[in-house]
C-alpha positions as CSV (number, residue, x, y, z in Angstrom):
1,X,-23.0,4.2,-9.0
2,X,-27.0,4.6,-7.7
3,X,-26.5,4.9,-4.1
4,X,-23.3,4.8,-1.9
5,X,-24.7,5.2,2.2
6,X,-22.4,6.2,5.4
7,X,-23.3,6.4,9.1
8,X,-22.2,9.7,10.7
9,X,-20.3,7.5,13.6
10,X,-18.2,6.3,11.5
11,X,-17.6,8.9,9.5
12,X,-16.6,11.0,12.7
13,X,-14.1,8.0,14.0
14,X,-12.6,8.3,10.1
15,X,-12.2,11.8,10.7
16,X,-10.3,11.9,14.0
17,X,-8.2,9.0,12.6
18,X,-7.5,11.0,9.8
19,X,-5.9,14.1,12.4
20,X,-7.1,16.7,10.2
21,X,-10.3,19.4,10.8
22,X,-11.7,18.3,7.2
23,X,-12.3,15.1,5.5
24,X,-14.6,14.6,2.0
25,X,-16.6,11.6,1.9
26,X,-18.5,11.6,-1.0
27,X,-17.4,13.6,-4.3
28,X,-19.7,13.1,-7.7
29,X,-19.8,16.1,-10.7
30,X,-23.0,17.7,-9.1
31,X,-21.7,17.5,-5.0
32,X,-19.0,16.7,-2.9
33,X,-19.5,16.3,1.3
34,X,-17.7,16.0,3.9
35,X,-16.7,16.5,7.7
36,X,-15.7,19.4,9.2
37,X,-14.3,19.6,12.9
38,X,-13.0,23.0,14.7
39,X,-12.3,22.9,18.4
40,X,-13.3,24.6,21.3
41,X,-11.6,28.0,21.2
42,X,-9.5,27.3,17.7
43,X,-9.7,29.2,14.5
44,X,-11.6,28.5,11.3
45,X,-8.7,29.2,8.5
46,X,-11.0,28.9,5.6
47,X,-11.6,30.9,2.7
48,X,-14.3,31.7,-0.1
49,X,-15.5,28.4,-1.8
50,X,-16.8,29.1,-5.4
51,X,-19.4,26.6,-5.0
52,X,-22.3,27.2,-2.6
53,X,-22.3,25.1,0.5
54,X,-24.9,24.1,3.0
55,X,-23.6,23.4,6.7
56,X,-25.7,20.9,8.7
57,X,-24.2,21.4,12.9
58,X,-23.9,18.1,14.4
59,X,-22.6,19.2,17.3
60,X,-21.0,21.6,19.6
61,X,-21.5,25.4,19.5
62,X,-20.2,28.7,17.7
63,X,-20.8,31.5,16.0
64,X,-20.9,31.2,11.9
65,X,-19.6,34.7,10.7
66,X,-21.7,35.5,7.0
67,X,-20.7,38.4,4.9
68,X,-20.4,40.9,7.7
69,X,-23.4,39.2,10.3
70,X,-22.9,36.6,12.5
71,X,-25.1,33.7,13.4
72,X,-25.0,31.4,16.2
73,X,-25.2,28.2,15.4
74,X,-25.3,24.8,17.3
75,X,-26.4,20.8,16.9
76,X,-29.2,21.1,14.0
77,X,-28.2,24.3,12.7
78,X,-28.2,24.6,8.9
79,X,-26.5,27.4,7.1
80,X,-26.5,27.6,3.5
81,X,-23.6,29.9,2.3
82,X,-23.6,31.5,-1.3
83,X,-20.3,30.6,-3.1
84,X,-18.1,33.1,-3.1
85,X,-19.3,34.9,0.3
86,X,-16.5,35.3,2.8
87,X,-17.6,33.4,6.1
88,X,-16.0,31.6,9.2
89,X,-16.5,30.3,12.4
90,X,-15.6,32.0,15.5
91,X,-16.6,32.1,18.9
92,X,-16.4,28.0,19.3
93,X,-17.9,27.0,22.6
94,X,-17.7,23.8,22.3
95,X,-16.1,21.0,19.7
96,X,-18.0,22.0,16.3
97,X,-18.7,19.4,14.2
98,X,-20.8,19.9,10.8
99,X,-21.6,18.3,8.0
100,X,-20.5,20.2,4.6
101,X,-22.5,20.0,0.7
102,X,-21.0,21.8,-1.9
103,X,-22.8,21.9,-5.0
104,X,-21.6,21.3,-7.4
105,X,-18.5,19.5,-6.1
106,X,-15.9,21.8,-4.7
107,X,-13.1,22.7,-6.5
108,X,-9.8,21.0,-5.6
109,X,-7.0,22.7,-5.3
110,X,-3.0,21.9,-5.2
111,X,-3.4,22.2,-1.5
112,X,-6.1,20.0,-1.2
């Protein structure tokens, strides 16, 4: 496969059909991506990722908590996260929706 190619629209309307905060959209050995969603005033459950990640904000507004800083963060933000660095969003102003590369592809997991 040399090129697969998604627009963000519809990747957003897959999401919210979907009814959950994540959905992956492209998983190959070296990366996976996907969508990411947290609402205005809701919690970011996640954990530590063994793979690093890059965030890219497509919209909305928080606060990205890194290995004991925080960073505000908001549409065009990008965050790159070391694997295995504790981090979460807080503080969620408005509907947060980002963009997610891990590299290489995250790790799946039963619950996943």
């Amino acid at each position: 496969m040399e090129m697969q190619a998604f627009e963000l629209s519809e990747l957003i309307d897959g999401r919210l059909r979907s009814g959950d905060s994540w959905m992956e959209f492209l998983r190959v050995p070296a990366l996976s991506m996907g969508v990411y969603v947290l609402p205005a005033g809701g919690d970011d459950p996640q954990t530590p990722h063994t793979e690093d990640e890059v965030y890219y904000v497509v919209s909305g507004r928080g606060v990205l908590h890194v290995a004991g800083r925080d960073r505000p963060v908001q549409a065009g933000s990008v965050v790159f996260v070391a694997g295995g660095t504790e981090h979460r969003f807080h503080s969620i102003d408005e509907e947060l929706t980002a963009l997610v590369f891990f590299a290489p592809a995250e790790t799946l997991t039963d619950s996943d």
